[in-house]
C-alpha positions as CSV (number, residue, x, y, z in Angstrom):
1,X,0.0,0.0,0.0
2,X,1.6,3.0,-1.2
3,X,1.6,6.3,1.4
4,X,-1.6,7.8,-0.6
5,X,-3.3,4.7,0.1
6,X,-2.4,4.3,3.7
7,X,-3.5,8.1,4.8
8,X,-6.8,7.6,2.5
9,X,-7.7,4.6,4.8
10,X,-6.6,5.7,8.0
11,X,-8.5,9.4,7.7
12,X,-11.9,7.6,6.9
13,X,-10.9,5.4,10.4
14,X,-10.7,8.6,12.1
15,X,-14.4,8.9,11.9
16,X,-16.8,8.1,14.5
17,X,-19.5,7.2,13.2
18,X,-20.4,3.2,12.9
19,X,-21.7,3.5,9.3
20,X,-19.1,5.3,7.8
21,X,-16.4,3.2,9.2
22,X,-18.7,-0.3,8.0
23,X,-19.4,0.9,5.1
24,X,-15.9,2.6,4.2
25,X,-14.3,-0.9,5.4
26,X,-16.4,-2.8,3.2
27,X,-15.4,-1.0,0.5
28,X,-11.4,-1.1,0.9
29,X,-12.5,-4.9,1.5
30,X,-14.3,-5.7,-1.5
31,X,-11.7,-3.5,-3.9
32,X,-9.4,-5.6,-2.4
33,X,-10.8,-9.6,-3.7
34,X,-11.2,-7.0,-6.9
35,X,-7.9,-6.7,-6.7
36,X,-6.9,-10.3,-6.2
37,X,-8.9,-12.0,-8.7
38,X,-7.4,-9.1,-11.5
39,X,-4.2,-10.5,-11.1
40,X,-5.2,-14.0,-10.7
41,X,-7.8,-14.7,-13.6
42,X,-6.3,-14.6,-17.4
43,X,-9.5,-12.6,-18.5
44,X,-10.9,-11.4,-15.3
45,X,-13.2,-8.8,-18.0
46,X,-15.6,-11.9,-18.9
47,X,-16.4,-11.8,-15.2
48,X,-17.3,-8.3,-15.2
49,X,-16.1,-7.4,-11.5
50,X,-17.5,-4.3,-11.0
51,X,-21.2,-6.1,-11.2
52,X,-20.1,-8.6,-9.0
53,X,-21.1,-8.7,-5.1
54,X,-18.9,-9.0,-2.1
55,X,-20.1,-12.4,-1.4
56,X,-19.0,-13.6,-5.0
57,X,-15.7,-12.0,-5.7
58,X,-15.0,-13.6,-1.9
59,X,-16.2,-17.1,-2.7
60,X,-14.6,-16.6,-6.0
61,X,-11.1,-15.9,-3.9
62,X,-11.7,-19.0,-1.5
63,X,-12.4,-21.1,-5.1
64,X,-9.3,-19.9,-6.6
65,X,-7.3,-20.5,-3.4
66,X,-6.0,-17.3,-3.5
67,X,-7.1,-17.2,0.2
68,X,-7.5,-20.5,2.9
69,X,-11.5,-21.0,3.9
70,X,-10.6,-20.4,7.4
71,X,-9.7,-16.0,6.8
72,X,-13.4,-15.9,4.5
73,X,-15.1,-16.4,7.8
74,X,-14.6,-13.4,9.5
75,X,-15.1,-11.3,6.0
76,X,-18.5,-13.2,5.9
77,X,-19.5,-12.2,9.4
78,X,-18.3,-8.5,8.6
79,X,-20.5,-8.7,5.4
80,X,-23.0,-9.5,7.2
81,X,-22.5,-6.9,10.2
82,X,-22.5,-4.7,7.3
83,X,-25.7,-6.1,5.6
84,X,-27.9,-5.2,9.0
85,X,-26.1,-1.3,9.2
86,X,-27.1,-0.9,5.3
87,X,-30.5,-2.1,5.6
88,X,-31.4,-0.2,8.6
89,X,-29.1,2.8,8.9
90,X,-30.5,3.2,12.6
91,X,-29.0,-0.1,13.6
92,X,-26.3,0.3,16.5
93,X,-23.0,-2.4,16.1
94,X,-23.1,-4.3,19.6
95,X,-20.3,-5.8,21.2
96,X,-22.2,-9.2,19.6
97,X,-21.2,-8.1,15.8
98,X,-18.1,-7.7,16.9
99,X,-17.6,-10.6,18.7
100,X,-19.2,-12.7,16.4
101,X,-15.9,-11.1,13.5
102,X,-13.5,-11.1,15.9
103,X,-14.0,-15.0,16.8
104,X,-13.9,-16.1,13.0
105,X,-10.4,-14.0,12.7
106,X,-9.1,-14.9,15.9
107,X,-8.1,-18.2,14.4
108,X,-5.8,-17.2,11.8
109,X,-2.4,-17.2,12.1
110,X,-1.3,-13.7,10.7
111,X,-3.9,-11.8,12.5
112,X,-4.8,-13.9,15.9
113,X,-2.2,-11.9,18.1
114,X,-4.1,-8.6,17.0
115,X,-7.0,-9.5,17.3
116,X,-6.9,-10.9,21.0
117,X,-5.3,-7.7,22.0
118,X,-8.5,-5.4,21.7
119,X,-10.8,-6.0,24.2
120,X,-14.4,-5.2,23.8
121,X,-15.6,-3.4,26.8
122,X,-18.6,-1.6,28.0
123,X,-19.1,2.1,26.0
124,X,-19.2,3.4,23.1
125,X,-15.9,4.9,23.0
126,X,-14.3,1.3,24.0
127,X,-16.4,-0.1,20.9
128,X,-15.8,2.3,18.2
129,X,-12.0,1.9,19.0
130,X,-12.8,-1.8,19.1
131,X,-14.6,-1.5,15.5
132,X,-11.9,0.3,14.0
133,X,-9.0,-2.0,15.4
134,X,-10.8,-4.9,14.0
135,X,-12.0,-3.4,10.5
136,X,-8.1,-1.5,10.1
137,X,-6.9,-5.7,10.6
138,X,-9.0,-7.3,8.9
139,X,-8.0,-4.6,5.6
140,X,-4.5,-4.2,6.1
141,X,-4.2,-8.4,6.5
142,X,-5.8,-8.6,3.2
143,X,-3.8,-6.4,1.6
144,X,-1.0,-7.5,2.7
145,X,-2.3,-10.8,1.3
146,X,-2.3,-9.2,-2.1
147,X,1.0,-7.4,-2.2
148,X,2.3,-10.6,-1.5
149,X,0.4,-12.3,-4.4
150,X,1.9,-9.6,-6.5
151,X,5.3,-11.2,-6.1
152,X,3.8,-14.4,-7.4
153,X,2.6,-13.4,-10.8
């Protein structure tokens, strides 16, 4: 991620409002599988990425094997933490939703020991910082999981 990149992403984490950092994140996320399967398919056009949905381009990823099942589990549950802001723009992120992400990427490898650092406690200040800790790992993880497959093609 080039400097640009890096201050983009960490001035929309500055924000603290729930929606804007779920729905930013999200983003970043999903440009990132874009990402991935661009390098990875001969004629990724046919596919016609940009119509794509999150859940696709991600299952798409998992099929390709450009990422193990086990990381897709915790981009599922924040697709669907980002599915109930998006379809009711009063909905409040509980420590639940983030429990619920944090225990599918607690398992990995790369990001467990970040993960388990945060702790989710009682407030909303403790949970916004929880929600961007979690949503800054689970983005720079993946991206760091397609620099490296930039080496590889």
């Amino acid at each position: 991620m080039n400097d640009l990149e890096r201050k983009k992403f960490i001035k929309h984490l500055e924000n603290d409002d729930e929606l804007q950092i779920i729905i930013r994140t999200h983003l970043y996320i999903e440009s990132q599988f874009a990402s991935f399967l661009k390098r990875a398919l001969i004629n990724h056009k046919v596919l016609n990425l940009n119509k794509m949905s999150y859940h696709n381009k991600l299952n798409l990823c998992v099929a390709l094997g450009l990422f193990d099942e086990a990381h897709s589990s915790s981009y599922r549950e924040y697709n669907t933490l980002r599915n109930k802001i998006a379809h009711n723009l009063d909905y409040k992120v509980s420590q639940k939703d983030l429990i619920s992400v944090k225990k599918a990427a607690a398992e990995w490898e790369g990001l467990s020991g970040v993960v388990n650092e945060f702790k989710l406690i009682d407030g909303n200040n403790s949970l916004i910082n929880d929600l961007k800790v979690l949503s800054a790992s689970l983005f720079v993880f993946l991206r760091g999981l397609v620099e490296e497959r930039k080496r590889d093609y």
